[in-house]
Structure formats: C-alpha cells, structure tokens
N, C-alpha and C positions, 0 to 999 in steps of 0.2 A: 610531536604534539605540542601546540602553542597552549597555554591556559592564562585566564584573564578572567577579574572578578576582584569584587570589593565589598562585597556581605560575603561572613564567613560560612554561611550558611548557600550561599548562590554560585558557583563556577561554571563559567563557560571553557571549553575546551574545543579546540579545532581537528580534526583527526584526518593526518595525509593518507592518500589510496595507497593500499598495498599493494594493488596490482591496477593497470589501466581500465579506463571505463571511456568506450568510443564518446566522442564530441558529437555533436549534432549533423554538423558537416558529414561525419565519417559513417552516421547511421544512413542520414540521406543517401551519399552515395553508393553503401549497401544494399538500401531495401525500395530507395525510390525508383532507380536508374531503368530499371527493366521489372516487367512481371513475374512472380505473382508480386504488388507491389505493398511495401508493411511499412509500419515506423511504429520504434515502443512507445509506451504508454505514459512513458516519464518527461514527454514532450509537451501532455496535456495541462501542466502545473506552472503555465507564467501566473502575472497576479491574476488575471483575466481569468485564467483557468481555474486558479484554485476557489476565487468566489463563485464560479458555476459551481463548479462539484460540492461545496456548501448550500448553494440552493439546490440542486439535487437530490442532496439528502432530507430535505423538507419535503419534499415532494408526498402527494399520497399512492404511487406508485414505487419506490424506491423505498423497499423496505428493510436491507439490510444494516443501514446506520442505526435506523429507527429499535429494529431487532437485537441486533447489540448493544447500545444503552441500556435498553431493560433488562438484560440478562445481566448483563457489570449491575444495575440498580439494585436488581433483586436478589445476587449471588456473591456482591460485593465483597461484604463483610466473611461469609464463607472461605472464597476465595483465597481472600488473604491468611487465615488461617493455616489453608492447606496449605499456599506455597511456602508460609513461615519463611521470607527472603528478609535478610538485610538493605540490597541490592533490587532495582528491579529497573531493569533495560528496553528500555520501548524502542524499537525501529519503527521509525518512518512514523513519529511522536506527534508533528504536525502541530497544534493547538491545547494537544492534552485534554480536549474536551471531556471527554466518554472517559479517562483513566480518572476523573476524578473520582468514579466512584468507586475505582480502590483506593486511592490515596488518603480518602477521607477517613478509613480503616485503617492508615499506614499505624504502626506503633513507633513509638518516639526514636527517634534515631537511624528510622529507616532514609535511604539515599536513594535516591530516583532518578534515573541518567536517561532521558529522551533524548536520542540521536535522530536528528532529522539534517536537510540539505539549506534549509531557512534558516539563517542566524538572526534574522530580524524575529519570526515565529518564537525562535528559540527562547529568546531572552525576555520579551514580551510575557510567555506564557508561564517562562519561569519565576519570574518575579513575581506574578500572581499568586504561583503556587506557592512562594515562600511568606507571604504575606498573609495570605490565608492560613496556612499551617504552620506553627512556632516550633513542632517536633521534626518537619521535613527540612532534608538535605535535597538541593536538588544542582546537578551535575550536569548540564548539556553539553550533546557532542552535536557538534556543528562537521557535519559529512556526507558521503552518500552509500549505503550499507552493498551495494553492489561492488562496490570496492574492497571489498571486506569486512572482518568482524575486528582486528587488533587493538581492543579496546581497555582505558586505562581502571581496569575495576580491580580493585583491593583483593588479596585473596581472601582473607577474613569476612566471615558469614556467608550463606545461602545466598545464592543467584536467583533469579528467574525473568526472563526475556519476556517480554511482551511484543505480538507481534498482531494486531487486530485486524479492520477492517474489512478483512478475506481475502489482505496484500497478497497471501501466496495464489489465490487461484489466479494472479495476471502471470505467473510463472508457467510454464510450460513442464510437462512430466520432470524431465531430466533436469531440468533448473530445479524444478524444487527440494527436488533427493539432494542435491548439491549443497542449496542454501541450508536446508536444515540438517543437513551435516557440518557446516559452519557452525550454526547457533549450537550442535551439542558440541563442538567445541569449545564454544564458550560455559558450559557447564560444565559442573562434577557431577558422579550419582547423588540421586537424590535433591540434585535443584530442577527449576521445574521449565514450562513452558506453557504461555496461555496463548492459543493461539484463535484467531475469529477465521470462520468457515462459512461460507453459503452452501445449502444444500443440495442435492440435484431436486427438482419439481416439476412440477408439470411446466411447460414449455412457454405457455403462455401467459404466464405470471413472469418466468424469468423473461422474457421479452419487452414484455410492458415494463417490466422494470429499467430496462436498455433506454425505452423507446416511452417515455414517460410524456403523457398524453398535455401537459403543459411545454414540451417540447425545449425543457431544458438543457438535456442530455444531447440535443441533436448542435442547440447551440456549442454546448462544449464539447465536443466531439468537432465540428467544423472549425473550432478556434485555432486548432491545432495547423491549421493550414496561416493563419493571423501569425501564429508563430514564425513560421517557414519564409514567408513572407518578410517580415519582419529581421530576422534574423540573417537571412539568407539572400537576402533583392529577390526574392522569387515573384510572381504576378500571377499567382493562383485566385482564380474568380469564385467566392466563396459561393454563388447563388449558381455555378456552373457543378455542383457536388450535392448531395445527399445522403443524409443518416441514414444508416442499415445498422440493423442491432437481430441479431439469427440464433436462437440455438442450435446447436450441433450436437442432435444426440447419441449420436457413436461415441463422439468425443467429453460428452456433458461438459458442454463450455459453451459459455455465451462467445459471440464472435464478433465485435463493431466492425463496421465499414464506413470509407466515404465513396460513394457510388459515381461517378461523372454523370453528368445528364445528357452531354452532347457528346462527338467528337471534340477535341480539345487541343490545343498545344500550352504547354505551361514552361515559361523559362525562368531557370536557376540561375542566380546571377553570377553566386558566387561560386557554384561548381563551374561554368561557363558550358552548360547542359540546355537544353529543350526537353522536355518532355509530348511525347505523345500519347493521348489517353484516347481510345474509342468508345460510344458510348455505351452503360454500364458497367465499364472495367472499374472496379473497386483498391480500392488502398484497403490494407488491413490495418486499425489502430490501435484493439486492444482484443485481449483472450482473457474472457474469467472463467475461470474451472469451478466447476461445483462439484461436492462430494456427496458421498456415502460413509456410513460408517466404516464399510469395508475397503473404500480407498484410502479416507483417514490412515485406517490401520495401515493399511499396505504399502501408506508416503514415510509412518512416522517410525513403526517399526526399526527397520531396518539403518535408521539415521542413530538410532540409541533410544529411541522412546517410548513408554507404555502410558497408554492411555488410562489415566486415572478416573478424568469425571467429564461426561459428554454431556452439556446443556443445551439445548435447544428448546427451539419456540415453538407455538406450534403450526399445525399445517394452517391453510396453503402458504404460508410464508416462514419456512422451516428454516434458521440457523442455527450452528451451533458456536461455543464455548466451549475451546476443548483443554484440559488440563492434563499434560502430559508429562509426566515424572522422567528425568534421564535416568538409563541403567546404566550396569557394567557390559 
C-alpha cells in the first residue's frame, strides 16, 4: 500500500490487487472472439463514458439515481444512527455525490474511505468533502474492488461498507454470493451494510429505463465500442450497431445489447483477429438484476447478513435501501 497526503485530515492510499483482474485485451479475447458474444460493464467508464452515465441519471426515465438520493435524503440522519460506524467504506465512491447526505450526519471523528479506480475523482471529491466538513476524516483508496477487499481500516470502532447504486445487480448470482462474502469479511458482528437495490417491476418501466427516450443510454452503451477501438486499433462502425436494452423475466434482469445492423467484419488490431458479425447477432454489455425482498434475503443471508431496515420508494418506480446488520 503506497499513501500520500498533506492535510491531516485528507489521505490518499493506493491499494495493489490481491488477486488478478483480466486487462481489456484478455476480456476481449474471451468474450469477443466467438458467440454468444459479452464484454463487462467496467469498459463503459472512459471519461466519455462516465459523463454519459451522469446525464443518464438526469434523465426522466432513469430513475434509480434519482430514487436513491431521496431515500439517503430522507433516511440520512436515521441511517447513520443505526449504523453508529466510526469507519464507513464506500466501494465504487465515484464523486461521493449521493453519500453526502450521510456524511452531513457524520459525528466528529468519523473516517470516510471511498475506494474507487479514479485517483483524479478520488482526490477532487475528497478535498471537497474535507473542506466542507471540519469533523470529517476522509481516507481514499485508489483501486479496483474486484481485486479484492484487503483494505487499510483501523480495527478500532464500528465498520459499515457502503455499496449503492444497485452496483451488485451488474453481478451475476454467484458473483454476488462471493462478493458479499468478501465485504462480511470485512466486518465484525454487528457492523453493518448499506446496500442500494433496484426492484423487480413491471417490464416496461425497467426497459425505458435501459432505453431512455432522450437516447442517452444508447449513446453510452455504443461508446463502449469508441473504447475498443481506441484501445485496441479495432474499426468497429458505431452506426453499423444498435442499443437493445430487454428484460429477462425468468432471470429479473435487465439485459443490454449492441445489435449489428448488417452482416459485418470488424478487425482487432491488436489481437490480429477479424471478426464476423451477421445481422442481428448481438454483443452482451451489461446484466442488472433486480430484486425482491425474498431474493435480498436469499443473496444476503447466507453471506453473514440480516436484514435490518428495507426502504424503498414507491411503485412504479420501487428501490430500495437496504440495511443489513453482520451476524455470527
């Protein structure tokens, strides 16, 4: 771990992978190369990307940002209460926008560790937050939490991880049982876990929400190919592809696509690949799960967790806010 910082109050920390995390390259030639054909979703976040998915969230169909702010607004103060943390550990921290409205409740002394993969983000948002608050400690980890959890937190006081957005439903079942067996790793009984969740809904609200009638989402969903391109000498014709955004309700998961319009041939430079695409055949780029109370239960259980206090909004645009206490 490198750390680096000059307000005693502000540290930046860098945290090496525990274990490997495939390169871009190495997903490409995994999930491009042949059908059915995927790439995750962690591709969508150059700078390009990350400013779409912030106007996304403006959107009047994209209601899940929107729906979590208000629940941290209106449960804020609550909240922090109940987790009584010393400590509180955001993955995937990003801007810290929406955590302000716990932080504004932090009590003097509390330490705030946003581990995100932006060091520029990192330090930016941090200084913000210490300048605004005179009682807050704030500690970023500069990494990427798929990598691991081995993180530099004091043993001294109450934990509680923050994990919002509704980052786990891009996890797939068994990823998710995994990860959040990490994060109760990183707790004791009794420290907590706030975790943001989209609900299952009716079909066509989650879809519009994919496929957001200002046609945001489709921009950032084909960027990913800018990426690729970019990255890779590829010659992927963005107007030769088209946004699919599907629910899957066996699976209650939304499903994005990029669709081909024609037949195609697309060359990888730096794999020294072609691809051939017919038309229709889709890329897979991202999976968001939505829940139930009874799947909640049945992901977090089993990880060490009981669910303490389930907030949600309400219909047709149902999330929740879920507060889950570690057991023994």
């Amino acid at each position: 771990m490198h750390m680096d910082g000059t307000d005693a109050r502000l540290r930046i920390s860098r945290i090496p992978p525990a274990r490997p995390v495939g390169s871009l390259m190495d997903d490409v030639r995994q999930g491009l190369l042949a059908p059915p054909r995927r790439l995750p979703a962690k591709y969508f976040y150059d700078e390009r990307g990350a400013k779409l998915f912030e106007d996304i969230c403006a959107t009047q169909d994209y209601y899940p940002s929107r729906c979590e702010a208000q629940l941290l607004e209106t449960h804020g103060a609550a909240l922090m209460q109940a987790m009584d943390a010393r400590h509180l550990i955001e993955l995937g921290s990003g801007s810290s926008r929406k955590t302000r409205h716990l932080l504004q409740h932090a009590a003097p002394g509390t330490i705030y560790w946003p581990f995100d993969v932006s060091e520029e983000m990192l330090r930016s948002s941090a200084a913000g937050l210490v300048a605004e608050w005179s009682g807050l400690q704030v500690h970023g980890l500069v990494g990427d939490y798929h990598a691991g959890l081995d993180l530099p937190i004091p043993d001294e006081g109450r934990r509680s991880v923050l994990f919002l957005g509704g980052t786990l439903g891009n996890f797939r079942p068994e990823q998710a049982e995994v990860f959040l067996g990490e994060i109760r790793g990183l707790l004791r009984a009794g420290d907590t876990l706030l975790l943001g969740a989209d609900r299952v809904k009716a079909p066509g609200v989650l879809e519009r929400a994919y496929d957001d009638r200002e046609g945001v989402t489709a921009a950032f969903n084909l960027n990913v190919l800018r990426v690729l391109n970019r990255e890779l000498d590829a010659d992927f014709d963005l107007d030769g592809f088209s946004h699919r955004a599907v629910y899957n309700t066996e699976a209650e998961r939304i499903e994005m696509y990029l669709e081909s319009q024609r037949e195609q041939a697309v060359r990888i430079g730096r794999l020294d690949q072609t691809l051939q695409f017919t038309a229709g055949e889709r890329i897979r780029t991202e999976l968001s799960h939505k829940y139930s109370e009874a799947s909640l239960t049945a992901l977090l259980e089993p990880a060490g967790f009981r669910i303490e206090q389930l907030l949600t909004t309400p219909e047709p645009t149902a999330y929740s806010l879920v507060l889950a206490r570690a057991v023994d």
